[in-house]
MMTF fields as JSON, N, C-alpha, C and O atoms, coordinates in Angstrom:
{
  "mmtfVersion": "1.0.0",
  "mmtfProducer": "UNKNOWN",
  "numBonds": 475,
  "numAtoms": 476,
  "numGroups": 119,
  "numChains": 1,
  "numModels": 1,
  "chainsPerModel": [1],
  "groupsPerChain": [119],
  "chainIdList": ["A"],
  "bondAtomList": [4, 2, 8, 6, 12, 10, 16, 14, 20, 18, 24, 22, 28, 26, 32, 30, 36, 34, 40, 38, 44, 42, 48, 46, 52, 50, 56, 54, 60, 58, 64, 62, 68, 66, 72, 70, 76, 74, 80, 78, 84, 82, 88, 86, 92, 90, 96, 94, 100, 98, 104, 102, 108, 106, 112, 110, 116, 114, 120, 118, 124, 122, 128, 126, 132, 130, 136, 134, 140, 138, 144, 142, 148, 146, 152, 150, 156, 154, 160, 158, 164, 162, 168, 166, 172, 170, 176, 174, 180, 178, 184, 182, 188, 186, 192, 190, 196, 194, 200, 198, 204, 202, 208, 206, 212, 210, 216, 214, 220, 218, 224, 222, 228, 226, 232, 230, 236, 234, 240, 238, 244, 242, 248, 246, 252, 250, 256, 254, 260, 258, 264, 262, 268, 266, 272, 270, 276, 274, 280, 278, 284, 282, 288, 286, 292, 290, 296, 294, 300, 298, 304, 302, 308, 306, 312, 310, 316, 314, 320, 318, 324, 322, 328, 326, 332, 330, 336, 334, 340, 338, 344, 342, 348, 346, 352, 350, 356, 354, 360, 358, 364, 362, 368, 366, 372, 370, 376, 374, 380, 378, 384, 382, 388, 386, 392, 390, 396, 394, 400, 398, 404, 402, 408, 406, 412, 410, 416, 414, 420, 418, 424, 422, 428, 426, 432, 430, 436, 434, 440, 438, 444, 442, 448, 446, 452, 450, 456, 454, 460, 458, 464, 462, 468, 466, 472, 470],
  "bondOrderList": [1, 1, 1, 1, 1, 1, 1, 1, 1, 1, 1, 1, 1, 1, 1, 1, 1, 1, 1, 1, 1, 1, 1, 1, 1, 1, 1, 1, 1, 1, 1, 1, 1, 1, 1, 1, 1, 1, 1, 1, 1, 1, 1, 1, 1, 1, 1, 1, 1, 1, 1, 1, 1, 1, 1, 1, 1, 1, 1, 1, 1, 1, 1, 1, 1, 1, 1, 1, 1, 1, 1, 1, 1, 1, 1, 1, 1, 1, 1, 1, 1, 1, 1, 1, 1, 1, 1, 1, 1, 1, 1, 1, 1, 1, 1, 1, 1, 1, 1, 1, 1, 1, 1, 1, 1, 1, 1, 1, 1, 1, 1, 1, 1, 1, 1, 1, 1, 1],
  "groupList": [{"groupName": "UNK", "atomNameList": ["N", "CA", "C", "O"], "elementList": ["N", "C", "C", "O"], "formalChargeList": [0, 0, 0, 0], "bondAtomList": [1, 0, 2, 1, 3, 2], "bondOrderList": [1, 1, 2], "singleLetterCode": "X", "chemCompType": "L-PEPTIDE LINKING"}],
  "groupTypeList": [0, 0, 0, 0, 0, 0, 0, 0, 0, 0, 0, 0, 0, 0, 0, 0, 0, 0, 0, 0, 0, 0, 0, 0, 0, 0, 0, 0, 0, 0, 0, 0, 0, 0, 0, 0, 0, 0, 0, 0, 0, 0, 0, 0, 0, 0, 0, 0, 0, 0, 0, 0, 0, 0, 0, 0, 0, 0, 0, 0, 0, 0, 0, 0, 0, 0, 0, 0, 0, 0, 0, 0, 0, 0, 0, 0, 0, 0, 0, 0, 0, 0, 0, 0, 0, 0, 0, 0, 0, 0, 0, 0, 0, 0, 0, 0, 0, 0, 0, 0, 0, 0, 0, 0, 0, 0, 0, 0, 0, 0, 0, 0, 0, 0, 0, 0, 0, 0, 0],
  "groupIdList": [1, 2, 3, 4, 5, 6, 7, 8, 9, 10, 11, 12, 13, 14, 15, 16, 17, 18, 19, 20, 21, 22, 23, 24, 25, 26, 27, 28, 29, 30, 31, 32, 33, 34, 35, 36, 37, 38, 39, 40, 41, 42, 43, 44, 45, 46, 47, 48, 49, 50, 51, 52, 53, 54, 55, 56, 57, 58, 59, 60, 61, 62, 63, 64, 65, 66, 67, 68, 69, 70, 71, 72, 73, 74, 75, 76, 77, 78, 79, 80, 81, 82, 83, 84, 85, 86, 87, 88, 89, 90, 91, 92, 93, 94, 95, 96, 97, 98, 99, 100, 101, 102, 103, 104, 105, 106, 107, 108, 109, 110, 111, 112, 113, 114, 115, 116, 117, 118, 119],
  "secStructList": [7, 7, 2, 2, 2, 2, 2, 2, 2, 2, 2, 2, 6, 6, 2, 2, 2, 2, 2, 2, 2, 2, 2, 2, 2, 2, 6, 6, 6, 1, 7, 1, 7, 7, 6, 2, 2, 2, 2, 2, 2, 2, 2, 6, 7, 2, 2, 2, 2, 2, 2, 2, 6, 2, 2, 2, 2, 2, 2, 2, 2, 2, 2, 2, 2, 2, 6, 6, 1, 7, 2, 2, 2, 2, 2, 2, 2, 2, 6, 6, 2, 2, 2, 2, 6, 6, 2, 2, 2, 2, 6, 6, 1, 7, 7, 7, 7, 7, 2, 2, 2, 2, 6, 6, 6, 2, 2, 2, 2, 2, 2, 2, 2, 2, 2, 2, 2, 6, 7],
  "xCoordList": [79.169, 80.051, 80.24, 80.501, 80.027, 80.832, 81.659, 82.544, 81.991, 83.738, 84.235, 84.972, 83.981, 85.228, 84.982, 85.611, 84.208, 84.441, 86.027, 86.777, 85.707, 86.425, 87.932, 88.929, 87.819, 89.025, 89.633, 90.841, 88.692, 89.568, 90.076, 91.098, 89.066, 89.976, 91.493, 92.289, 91.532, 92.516, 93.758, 94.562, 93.794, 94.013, 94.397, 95.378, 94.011, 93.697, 95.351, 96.51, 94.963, 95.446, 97.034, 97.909, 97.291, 98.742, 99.152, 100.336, 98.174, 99.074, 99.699, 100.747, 98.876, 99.477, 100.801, 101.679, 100.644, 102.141, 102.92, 103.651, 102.984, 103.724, 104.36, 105.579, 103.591, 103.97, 104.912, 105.848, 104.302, 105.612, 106.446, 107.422, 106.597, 107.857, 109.007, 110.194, 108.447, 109.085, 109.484, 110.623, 108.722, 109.139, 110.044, 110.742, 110.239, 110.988, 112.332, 113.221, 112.351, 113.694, 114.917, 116.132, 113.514, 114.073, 114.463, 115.515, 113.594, 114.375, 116.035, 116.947, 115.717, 116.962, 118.191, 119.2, 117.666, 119.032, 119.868, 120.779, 118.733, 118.668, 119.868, 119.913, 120.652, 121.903, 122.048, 121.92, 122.318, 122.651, 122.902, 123.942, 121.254, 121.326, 120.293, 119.563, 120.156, 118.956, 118.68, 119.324, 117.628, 117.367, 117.387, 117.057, 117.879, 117.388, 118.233, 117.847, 119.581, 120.282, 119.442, 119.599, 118.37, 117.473, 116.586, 116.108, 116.037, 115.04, 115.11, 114.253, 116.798, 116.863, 117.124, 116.8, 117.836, 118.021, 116.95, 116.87, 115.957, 114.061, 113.999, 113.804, 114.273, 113.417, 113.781, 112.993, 115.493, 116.117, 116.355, 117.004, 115.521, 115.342, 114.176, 113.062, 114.369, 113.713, 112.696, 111.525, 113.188, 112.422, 111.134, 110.005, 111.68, 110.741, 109.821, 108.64, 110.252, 108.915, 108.524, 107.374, 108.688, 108.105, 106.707, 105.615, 107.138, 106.452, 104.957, 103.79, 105.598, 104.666, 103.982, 102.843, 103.917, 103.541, 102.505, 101.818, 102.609, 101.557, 100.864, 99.774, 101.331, 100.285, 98.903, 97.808, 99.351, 98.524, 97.6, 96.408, 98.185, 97.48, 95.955, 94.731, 96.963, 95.941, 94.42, 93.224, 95.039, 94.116, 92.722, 91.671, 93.048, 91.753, 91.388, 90.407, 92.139, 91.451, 90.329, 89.157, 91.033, 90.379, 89.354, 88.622, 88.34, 87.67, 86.749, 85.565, 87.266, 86.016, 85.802, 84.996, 86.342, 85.441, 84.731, 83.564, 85.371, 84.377, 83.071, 82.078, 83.127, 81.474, 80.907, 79.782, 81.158, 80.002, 79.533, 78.33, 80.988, 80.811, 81.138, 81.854, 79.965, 80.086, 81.677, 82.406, 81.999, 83.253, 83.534, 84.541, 82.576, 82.301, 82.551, 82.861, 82.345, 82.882, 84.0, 84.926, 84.387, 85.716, 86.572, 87.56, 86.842, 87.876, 88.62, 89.713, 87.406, 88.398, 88.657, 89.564, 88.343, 88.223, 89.766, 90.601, 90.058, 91.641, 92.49, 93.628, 92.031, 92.878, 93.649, 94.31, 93.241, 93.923, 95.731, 96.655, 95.646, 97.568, 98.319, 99.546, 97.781, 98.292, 99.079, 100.307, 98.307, 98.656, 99.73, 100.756, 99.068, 100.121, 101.205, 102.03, 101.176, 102.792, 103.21, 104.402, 102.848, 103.936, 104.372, 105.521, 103.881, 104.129, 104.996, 105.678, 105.145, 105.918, 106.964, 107.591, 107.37, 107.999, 109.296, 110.445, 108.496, 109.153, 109.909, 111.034, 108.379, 109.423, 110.021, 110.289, 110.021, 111.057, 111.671, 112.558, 111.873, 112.93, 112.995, 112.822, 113.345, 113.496, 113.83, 114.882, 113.035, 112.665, 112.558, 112.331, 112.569, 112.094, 110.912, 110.894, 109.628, 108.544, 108.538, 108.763, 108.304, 108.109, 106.516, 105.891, 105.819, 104.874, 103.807, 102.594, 104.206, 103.33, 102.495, 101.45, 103.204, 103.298, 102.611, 101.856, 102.423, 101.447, 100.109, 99.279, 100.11, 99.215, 98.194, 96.981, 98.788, 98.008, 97.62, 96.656, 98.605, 98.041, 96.936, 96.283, 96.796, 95.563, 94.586, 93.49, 94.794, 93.658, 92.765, 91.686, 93.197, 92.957, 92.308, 91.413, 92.735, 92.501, 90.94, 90.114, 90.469, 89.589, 88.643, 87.681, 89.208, 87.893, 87.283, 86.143, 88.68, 87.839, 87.198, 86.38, 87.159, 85.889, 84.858, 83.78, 84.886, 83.394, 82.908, 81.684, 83.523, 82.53, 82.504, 81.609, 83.4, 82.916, 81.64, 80.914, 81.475, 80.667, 78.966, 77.912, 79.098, 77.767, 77.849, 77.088, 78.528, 78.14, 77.016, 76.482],
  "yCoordList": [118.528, 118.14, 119.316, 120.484, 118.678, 119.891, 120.332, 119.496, 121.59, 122.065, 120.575, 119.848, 120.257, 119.164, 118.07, 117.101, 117.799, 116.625, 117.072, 116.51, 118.129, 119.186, 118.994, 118.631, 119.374, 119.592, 118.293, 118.243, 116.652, 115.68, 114.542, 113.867, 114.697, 114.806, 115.546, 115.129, 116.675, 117.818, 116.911, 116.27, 116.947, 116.228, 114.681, 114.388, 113.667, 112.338, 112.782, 112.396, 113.407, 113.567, 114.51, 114.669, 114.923, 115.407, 114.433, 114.208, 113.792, 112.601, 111.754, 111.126, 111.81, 110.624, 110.773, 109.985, 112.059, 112.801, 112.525, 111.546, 113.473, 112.868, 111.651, 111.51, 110.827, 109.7, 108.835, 108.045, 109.299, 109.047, 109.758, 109.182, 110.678, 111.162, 110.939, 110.863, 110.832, 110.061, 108.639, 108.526, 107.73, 106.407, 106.267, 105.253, 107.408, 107.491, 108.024, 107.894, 108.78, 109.23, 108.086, 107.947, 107.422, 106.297, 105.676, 105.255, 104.891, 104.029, 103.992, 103.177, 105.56, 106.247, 105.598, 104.999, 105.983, 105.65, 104.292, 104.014, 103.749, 102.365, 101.368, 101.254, 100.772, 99.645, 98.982, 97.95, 98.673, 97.557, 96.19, 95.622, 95.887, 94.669, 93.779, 94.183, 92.616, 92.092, 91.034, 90.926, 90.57, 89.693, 90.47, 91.641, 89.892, 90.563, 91.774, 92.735, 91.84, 93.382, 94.478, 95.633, 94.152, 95.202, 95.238, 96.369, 94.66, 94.807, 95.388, 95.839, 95.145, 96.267, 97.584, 98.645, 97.482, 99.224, 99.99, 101.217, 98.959, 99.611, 100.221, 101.367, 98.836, 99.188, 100.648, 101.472, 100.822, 101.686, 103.628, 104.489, 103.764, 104.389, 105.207, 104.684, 106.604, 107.511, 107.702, 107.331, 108.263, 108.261, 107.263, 107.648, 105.354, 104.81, 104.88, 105.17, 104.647, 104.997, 106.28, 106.199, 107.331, 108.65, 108.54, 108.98, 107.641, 107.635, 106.632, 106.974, 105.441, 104.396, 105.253, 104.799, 105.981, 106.437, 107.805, 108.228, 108.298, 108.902, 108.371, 108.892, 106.69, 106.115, 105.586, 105.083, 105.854, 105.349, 106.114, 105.822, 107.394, 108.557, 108.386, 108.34, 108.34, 108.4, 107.313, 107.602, 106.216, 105.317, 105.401, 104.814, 106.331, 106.606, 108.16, 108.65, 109.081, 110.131, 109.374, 109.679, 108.517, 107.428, 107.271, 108.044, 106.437, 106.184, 107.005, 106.674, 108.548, 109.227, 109.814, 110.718, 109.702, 110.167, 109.366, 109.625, 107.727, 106.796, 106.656, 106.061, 107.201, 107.642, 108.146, 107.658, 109.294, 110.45, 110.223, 110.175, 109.914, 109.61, 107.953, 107.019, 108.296, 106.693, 105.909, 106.64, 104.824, 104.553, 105.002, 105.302, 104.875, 104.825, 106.511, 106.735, 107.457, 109.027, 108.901, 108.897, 108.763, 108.603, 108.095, 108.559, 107.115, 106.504, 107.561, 108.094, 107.743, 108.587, 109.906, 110.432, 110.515, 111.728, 111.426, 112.239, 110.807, 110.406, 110.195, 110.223, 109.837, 109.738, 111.49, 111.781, 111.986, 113.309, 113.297, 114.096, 112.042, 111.996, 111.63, 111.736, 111.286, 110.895, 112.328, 112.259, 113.999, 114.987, 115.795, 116.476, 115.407, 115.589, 114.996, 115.488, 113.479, 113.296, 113.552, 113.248, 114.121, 114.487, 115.612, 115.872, 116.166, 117.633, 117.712, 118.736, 116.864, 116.9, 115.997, 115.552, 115.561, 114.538, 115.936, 116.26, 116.282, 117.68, 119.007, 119.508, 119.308, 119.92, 120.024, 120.966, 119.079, 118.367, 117.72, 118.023, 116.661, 115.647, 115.391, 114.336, 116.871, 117.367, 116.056, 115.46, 115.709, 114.763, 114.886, 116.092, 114.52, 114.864, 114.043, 112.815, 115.121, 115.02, 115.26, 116.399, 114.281, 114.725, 115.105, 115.116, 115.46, 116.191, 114.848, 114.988, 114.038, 112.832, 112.255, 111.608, 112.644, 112.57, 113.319, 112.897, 114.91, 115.887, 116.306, 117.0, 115.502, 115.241, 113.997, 114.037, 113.084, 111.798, 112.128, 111.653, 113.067, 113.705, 114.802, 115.221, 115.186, 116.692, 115.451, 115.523, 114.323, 114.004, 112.806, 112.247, 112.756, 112.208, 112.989, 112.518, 114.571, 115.69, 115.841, 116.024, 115.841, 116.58, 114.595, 114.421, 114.037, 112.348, 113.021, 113.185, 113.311, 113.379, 114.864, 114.956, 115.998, 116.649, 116.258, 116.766, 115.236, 114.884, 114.118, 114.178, 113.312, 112.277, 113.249, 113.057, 114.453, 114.796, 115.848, 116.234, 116.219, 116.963, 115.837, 116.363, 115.019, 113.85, 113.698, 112.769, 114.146, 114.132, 114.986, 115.156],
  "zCoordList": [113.686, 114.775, 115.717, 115.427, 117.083, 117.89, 118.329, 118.513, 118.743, 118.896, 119.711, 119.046, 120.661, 121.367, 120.617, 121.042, 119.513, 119.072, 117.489, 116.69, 117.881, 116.824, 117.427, 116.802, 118.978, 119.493, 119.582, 119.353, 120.03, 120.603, 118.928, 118.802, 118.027, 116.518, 115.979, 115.137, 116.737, 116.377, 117.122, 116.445, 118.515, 119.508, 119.164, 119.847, 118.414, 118.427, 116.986, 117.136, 116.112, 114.66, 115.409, 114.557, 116.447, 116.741, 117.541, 117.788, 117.998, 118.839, 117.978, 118.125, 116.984, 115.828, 115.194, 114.844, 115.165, 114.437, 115.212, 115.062, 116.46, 117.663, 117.768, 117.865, 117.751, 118.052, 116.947, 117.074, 115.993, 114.628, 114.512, 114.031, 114.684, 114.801, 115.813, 115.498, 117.227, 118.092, 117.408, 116.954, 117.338, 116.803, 115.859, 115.868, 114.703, 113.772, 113.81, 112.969, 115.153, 115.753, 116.738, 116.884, 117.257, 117.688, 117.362, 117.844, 115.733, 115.34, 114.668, 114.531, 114.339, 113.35, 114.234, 113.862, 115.682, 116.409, 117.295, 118.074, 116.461, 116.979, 116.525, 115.3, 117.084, 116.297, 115.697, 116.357, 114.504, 113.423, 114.425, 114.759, 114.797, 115.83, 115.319, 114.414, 115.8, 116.021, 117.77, 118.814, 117.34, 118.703, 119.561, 119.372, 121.002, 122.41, 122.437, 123.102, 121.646, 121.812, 121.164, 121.561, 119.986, 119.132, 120.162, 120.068, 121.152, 121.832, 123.313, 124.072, 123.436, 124.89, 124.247, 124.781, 122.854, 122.756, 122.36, 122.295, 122.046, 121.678, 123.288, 123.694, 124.071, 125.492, 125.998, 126.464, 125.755, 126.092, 125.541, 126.134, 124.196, 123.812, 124.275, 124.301, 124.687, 125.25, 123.895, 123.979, 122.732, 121.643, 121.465, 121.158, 121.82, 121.417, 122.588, 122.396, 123.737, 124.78, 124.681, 125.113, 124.424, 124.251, 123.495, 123.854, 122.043, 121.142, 121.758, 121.954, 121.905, 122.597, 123.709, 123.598, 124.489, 125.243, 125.198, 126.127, 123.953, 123.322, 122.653, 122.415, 121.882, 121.607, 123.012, 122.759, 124.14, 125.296, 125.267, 125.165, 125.374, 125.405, 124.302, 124.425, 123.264, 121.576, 122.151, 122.173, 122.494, 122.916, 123.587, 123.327, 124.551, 125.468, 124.955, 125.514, 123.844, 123.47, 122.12, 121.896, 121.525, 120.54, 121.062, 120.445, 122.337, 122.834, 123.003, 122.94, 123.316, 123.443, 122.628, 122.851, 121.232, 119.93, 119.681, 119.386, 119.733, 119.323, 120.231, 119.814, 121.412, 122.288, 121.626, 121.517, 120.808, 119.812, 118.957, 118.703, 117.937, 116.489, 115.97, 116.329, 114.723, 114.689, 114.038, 113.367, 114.222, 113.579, 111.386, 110.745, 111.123, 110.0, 109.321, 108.151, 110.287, 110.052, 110.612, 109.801, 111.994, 112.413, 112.12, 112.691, 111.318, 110.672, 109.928, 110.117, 108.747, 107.839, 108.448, 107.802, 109.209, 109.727, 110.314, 109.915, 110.836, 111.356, 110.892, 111.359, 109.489, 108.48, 107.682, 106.686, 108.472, 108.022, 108.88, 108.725, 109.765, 110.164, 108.801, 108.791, 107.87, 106.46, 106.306, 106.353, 106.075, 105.57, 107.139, 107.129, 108.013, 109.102, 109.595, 110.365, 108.943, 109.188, 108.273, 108.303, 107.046, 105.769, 105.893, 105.538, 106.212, 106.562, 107.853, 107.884, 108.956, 109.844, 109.439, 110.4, 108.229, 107.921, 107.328, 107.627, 106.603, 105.432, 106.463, 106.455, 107.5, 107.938, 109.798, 110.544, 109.891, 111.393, 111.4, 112.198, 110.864, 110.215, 108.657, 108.048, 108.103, 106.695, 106.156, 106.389, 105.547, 104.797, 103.393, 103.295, 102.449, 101.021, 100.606, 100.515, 100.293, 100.178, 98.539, 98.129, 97.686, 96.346, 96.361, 97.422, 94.922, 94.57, 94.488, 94.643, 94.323, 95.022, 95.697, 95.63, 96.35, 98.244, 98.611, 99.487, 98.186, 98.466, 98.105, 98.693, 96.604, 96.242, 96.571, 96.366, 97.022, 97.602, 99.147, 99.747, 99.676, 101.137, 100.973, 101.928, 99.818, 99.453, 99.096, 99.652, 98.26, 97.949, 99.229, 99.036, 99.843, 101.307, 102.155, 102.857, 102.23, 103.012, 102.132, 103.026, 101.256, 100.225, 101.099, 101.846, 100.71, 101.041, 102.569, 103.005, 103.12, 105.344, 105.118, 106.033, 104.408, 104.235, 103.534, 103.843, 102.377, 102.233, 103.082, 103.193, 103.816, 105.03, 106.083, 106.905, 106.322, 107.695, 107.393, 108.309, 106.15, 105.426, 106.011, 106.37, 105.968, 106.701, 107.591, 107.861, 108.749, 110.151, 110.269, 111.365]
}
């Protein structure tokens, strides 16, 4: 692989974080509502459009990995937001991450180097 396919993976995998973490801040602050009042205070939440809005982003950086690489490396290769939102889970919205959790994120991290190991 080459560096910018290096960089817009790197890129694709912080947007992801990003974007969950935004969403997850949002929802935190969201009202013991439902129906159209849960759906203006979605609309109304800076958090949830923040988040949605790096998913736009993610979208068309998505696209131009999928120009290079085939879907079949790229999938799992993206799948490394598994070990990056846990880790941004633990430590930005201190979260409690049991040994679990870190271990099912290492053993995920260890799968997207053997497939990216076949590019």
């Amino acid at each position: 692989m080459n560096g910018w396919i290096v960089f817009w993976f790197a890129l694709s995998v912080v947007c992801d974080v990003a974007g969950q973490l935004c969403l997850k801040r949002g929802a935190d602050d969201l009202p013991d509502a439902s129906g159209a009042t849960l759906a203006l205070a979605t609309l109304r939440s800076g958090w949830v459009l923040g988040g949605c809005a790096i998913y736009i982003a993610e979208i068309f950086i998505w696209l131009r990995i999928l120009a290079e690489v085939p879907l079949s490396i790229a999938f799992p290769i993206a799948s490394l937001n598994f070990l990056g939102v846990t880790l941004a889970s633990a430590l930005v919205l201190k979260e409690r991450v049991v040994l679990r959790q870190w271990l099912g994120a290492f053993l995920i991290t260890c799968g997207v180097v053997v497939v990216a190991h076949t590019a």
